[in-house]
C-alpha positions in Angstrom: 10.3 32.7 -28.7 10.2 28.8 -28.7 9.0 27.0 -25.8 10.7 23.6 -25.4 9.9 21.0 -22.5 12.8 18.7 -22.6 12.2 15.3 -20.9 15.1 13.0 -20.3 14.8 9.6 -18.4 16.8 7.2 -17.2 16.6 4.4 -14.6 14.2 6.2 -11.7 14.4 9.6 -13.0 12.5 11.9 -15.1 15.0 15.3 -15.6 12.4 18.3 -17.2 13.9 20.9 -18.7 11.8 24.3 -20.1 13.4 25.8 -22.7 12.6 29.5 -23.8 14.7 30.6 -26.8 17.6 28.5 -26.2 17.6 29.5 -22.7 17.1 27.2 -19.5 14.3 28.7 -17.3 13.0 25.6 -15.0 14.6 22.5 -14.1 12.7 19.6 -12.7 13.9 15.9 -11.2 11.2 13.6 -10.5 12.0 10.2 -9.2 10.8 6.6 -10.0 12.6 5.1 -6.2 10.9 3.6 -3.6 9.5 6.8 -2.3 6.0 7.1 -2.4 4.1 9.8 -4.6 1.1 11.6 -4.0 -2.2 10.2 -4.9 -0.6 6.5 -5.1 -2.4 4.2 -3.2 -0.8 1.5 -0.7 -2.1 -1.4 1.6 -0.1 -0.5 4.7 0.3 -2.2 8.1 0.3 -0.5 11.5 3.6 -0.4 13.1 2.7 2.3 15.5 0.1 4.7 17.5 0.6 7.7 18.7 -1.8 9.0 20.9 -0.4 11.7 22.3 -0.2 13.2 18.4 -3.1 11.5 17.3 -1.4 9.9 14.8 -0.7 6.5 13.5 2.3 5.4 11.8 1.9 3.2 8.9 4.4 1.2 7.2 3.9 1.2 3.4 7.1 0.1 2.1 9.3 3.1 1.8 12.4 4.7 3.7 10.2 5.7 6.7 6.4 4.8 7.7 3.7 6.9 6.0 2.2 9.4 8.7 -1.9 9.6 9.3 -3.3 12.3 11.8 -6.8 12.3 12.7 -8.1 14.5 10.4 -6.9 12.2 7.4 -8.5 9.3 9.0 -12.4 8.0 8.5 -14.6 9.1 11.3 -15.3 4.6 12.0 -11.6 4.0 12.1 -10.1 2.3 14.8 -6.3 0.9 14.3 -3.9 -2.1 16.4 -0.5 -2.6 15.6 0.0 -5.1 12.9 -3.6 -4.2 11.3 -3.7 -4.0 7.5 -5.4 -0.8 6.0 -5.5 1.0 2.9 -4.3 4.0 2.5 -3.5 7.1 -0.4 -0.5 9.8 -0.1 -0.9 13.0 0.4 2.3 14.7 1.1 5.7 13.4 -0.5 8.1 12.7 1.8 11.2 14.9 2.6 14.9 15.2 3.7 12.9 15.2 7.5 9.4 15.0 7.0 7.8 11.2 6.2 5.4 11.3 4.3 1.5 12.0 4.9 -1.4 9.4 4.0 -5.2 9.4 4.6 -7.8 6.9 4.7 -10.0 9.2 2.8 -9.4 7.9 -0.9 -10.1 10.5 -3.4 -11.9 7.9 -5.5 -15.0 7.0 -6.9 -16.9 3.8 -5.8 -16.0 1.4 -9.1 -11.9 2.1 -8.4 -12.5 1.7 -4.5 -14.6 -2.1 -5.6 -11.4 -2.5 -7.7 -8.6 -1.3 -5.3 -10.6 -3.7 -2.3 -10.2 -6.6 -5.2 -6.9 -5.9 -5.5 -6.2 -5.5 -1.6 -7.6 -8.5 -0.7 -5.1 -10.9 -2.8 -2.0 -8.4 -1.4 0.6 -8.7 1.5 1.4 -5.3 3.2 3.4 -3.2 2.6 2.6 -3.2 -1.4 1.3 -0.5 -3.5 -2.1 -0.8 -4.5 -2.5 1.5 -7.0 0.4 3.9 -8.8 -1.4 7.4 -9.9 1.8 9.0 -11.0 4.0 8.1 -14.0 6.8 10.3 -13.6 7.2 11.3 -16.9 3.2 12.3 -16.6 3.6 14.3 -13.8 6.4 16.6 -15.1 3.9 17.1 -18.2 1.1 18.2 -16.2 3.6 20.4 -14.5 4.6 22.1 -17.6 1.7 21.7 -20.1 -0.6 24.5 -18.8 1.8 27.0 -20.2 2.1 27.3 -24.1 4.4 25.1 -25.5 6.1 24.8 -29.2 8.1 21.6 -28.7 8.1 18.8 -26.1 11.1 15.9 -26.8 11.1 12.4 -25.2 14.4 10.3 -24.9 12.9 7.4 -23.9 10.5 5.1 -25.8 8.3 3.7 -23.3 8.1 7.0 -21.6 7.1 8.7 -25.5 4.1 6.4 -25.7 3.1 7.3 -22.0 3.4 10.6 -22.7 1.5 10.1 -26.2 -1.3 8.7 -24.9 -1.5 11.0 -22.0 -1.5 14.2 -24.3 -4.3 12.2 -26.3 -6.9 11.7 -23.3 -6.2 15.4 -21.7 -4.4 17.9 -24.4 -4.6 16.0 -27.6 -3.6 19.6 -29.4 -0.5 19.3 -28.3 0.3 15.4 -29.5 1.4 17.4 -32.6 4.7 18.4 -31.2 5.5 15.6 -29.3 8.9 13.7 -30.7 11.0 11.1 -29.7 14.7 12.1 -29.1 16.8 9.1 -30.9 20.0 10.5 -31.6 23.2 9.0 -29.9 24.0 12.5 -28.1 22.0 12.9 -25.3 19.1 15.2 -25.2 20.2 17.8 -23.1 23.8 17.8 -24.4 21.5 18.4 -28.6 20.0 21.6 -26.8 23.0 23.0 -25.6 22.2 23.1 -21.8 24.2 21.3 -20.2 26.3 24.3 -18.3 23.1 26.2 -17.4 22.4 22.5 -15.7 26.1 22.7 -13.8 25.1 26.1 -12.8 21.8 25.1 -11.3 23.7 22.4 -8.7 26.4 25.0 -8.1 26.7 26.7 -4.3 28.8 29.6 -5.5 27.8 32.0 -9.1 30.2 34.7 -10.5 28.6 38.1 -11.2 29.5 39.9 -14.6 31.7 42.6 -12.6 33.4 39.7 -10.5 31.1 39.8 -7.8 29.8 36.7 -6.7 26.3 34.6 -5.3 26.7 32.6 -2.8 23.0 30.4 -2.5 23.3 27.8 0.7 20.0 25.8 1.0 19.3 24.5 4.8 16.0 22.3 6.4 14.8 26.0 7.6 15.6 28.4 4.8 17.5 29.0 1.7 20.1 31.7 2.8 21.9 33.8 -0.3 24.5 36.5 -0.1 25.7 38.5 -2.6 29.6 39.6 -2.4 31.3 42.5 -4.2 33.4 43.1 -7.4 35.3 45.7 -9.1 32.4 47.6 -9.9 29.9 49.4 -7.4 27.9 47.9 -4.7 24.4 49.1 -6.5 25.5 47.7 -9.6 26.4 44.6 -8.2 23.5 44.0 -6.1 21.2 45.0 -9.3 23.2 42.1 -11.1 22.8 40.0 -8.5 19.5 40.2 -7.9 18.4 39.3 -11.6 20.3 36.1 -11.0 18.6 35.5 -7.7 14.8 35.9 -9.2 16.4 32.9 -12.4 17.9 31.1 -10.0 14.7 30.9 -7.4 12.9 29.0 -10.4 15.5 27.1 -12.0 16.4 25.7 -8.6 12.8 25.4 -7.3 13.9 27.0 -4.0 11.1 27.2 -1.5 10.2 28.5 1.9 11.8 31.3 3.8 14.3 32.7 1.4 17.3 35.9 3.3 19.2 37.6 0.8 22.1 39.9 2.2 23.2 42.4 -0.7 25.9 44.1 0.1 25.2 47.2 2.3 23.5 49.9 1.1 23.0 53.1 2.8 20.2 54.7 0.1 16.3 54.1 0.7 16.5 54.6 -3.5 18.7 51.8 -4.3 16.8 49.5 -1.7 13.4 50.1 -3.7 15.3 49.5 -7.2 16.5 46.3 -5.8 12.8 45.2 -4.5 11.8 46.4 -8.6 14.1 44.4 -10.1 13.3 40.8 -7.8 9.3 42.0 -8.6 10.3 42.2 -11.9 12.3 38.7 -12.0 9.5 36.7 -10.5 6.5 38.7 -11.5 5.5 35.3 -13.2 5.4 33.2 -9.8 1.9 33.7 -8.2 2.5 31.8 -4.8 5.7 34.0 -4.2 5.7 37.1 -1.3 8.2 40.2 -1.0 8.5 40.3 2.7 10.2 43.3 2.7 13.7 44.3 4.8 14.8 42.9 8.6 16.1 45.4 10.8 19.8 43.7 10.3 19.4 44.8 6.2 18.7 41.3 4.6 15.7 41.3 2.2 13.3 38.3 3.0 10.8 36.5 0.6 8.4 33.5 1.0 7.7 30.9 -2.1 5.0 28.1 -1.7 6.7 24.6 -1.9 6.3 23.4 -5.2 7.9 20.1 -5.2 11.0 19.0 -3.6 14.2 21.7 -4.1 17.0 19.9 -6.7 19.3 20.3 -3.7 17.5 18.5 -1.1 17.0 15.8 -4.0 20.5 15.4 -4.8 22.4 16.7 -2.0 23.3 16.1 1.9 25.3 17.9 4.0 28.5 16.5 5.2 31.1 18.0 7.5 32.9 19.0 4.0 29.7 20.7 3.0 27.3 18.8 0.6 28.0 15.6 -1.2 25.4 13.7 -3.2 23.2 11.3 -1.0 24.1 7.4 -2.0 20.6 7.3 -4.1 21.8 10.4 -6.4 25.2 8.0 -7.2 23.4 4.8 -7.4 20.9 6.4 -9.8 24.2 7.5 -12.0 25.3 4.4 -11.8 22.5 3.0 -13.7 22.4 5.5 -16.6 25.9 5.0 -16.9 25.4 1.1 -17.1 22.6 1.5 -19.2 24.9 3.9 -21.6 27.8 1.0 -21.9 24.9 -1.4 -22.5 23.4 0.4 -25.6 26.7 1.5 -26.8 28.2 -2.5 -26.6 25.0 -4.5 -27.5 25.5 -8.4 -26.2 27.9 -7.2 -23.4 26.3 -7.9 -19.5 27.4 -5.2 -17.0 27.8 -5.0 -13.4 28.6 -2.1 -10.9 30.8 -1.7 -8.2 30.1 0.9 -5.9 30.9 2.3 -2.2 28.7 0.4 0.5 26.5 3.0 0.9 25.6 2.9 -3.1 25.5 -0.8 -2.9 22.7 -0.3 -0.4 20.7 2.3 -2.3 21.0 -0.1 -5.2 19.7 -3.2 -3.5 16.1 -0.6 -1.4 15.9 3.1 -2.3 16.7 2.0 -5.9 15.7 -1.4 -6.1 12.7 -0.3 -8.4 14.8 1.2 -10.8 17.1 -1.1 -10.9 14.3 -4.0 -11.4 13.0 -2.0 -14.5 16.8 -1.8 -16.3 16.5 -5.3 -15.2 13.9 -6.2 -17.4 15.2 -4.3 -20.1 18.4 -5.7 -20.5 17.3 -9.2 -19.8 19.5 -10.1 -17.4 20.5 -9.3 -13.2 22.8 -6.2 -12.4 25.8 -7.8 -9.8 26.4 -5.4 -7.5 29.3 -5.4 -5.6 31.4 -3.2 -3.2 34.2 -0.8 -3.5 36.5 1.0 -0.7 36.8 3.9 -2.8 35.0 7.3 -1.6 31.1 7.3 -1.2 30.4 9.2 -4.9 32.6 6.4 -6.6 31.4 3.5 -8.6 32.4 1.5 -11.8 30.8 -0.1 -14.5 32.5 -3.1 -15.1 31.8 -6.2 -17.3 30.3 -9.3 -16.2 31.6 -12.6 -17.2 30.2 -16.4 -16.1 33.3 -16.5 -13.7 32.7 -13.6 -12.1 29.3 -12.9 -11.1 28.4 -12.7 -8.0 25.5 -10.4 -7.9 22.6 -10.7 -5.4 
């Protein structure tokens, strides 16, 4: 069976797809914003101390402050408000966690003389010291597993992913290529629906039974409702789809599935078999077994941030995509009309809320098409819905970008 690792960039994001005989089985999205990564370093400036948590808060340039207990700080550091101090990630933010730093920098003494250089002619917040390429990071995700095939849409990411592969796994530079073809990566391999299906809240089942998968802050909550055929059969079907769909989505944390009742100890143990048998591959995954109200609990070690919580927020119509998800499709679709209509300057307009993910959460990605195209995106706003936006041509007369 071929094993393909599919890597398609655009402007702050790195989509990696594994592909096992022409079938999708993980799905990555790594992101190039203004969030910080782990391992990149920052000089920071105290905003605020919290004694009571023993904790400072640190202000490194991102959505919220960076967040340094006392066991991530030196034993000789002492902090005031408005002090400058260097510090390295060590937990990505989330959707309601900031992110955690230390003082302790995991490096050796010639890259500390050369990160002190380097802080000493900085302002804070500014990043010191970026560790992880996007595009790198999705390969060391994937690379420890065999692979047959790994395809690159982008040029600059091909050559950071060439010479990556030649320091650390130069056997596998070999079957490295560089997608060039006008139809987009994903669309040439055919998996694009199995994508759709990986965003979508509701699955059918093959006897028109359905999944239901509901992703919260707590837990990830999935139940299983009946077709035309039995409830055993359903819930076997169902619970293949769970053990694909717990990878492909990267869901984490408490995980409740309620199958549809069952009244036989038998057909509870086939069910546990088949989710074993579904995820006998994941190594940081535990079958908790059965609550007293019938729902089947598991536990998976976070991996990552769940596509979901990337892409998603909820809403009091469920979830909608948060304005960095549109702004970010905003860009690949202006940098689309820009390779397909070379010569021809572009702007976007875009709900508020877009417009202001475009000018912070964005702004890096935005800066690099920048650079690429050669000349400022104008961004200006819309009153349509928040997951609107248009691409629309730029003239002398009408620019009025920021």
């Amino acid at each position: 069976m071929t094993r393909r690792l599919l890597l398609s960039v655009s402007p702050g994001e790195v989509w990696a797809a594994l592909v096992v005989a022409d079938e999708l089985i993980e799905l990555r999205l790594l992101r190039t914003g203004a969030e910080p990564r782990t391992g990149d370093i920052f000089l920071g400036r105290v905003i605020r101390i919290r004694r009571e948590l023993s904790a400072v808060l640190i202000d490194i340039g991102a959505t919220r402050p960076g967040f340094l207990s006392g066991e991530d700080m030196l034993p000789a550091d002492h902090f005031e408000e408005g002090q400058a101090v260097i510090v390295q990630v060590t937990k990505e933010a989330r959707a309601d966690k900031a992110a955690g730093v230390t003082t302790k920098l995991g490096v050796n003494d010639a890259r500390r003389r050369s990160i002190l250089s380097a802080a000493e002619k900085a302002t804070p917040p500014s990043i010191l010291e970026e560790r992880n390429i996007a595009v790198v990071v999705a390969l060391k995700e994937f690379v420890e597993s065999p692979l047959d095939e790994i395809v690159v849409d982008d040029a600059v990411a091909f050559a950071e992913a060439r010479a990556w592969l030649a320091r650390n796994r130069p056997e596998l530079t070999a079957v490295l290529s560089h997608h060039r073809e006008k139809t987009s990566l994903f669309q040439t391999h055919g998996i694009g629906p199995s994508i759709d299906a990986a965003l979508a809240p509701r699955l059918p089942l093959p006897d028109g039974g359905s999944l239901t998968i509901e992703t919260l802050a707590a837990a990830t909550f999935i139940d299983v409702d009946s077709g035309r055929g039995s409830a055993h059969a359903t819930n076997l079907a169902g619970a293949a789809l769970i053990a694909r769909h717990i990878i492909l989505r990267n869901l984490a944390g408490p995980i409740v599935i309620d199958f549809i009742g069952m009244k036989s100890r038998q057909d509870r143990q086939k069910l546990e078999e088949a989710l074993a048998e579904g995820l006998a591959d994941e190594p940081h995954l535990q079958l908790l077994g059965w609550t007293r109200l019938g729902h089947f609990e598991l536990a998976r070690k976070r991996k990552g941030v769940p596509l979901m919580e990337l892409l998603f927020e909820p809403s009091t119509l469920g979830f909608v995509k948060r304005p960095l998800t549109v702004a970010l499709e905003a860009l690949r679709a202006l940098q689309r009309q820009s390779e397909q209509t070379p010569g021809r300057r572009f702007g976007i307009r875009a709900h508020r809320q877009v417009a202001i993910a475009l000018e912070f959460d964005a702004i890096r990605a935005r800066r690099e098409l920048e650079a690429r195209l050669g000349y400022p995106i104008a961004i200006t706003d819309n009153r349509e819905e928040r997951h609107t936006y248009d691409i629309v041509p730029i003239t002398t007369g009408n620019y009025h970008g920021t």
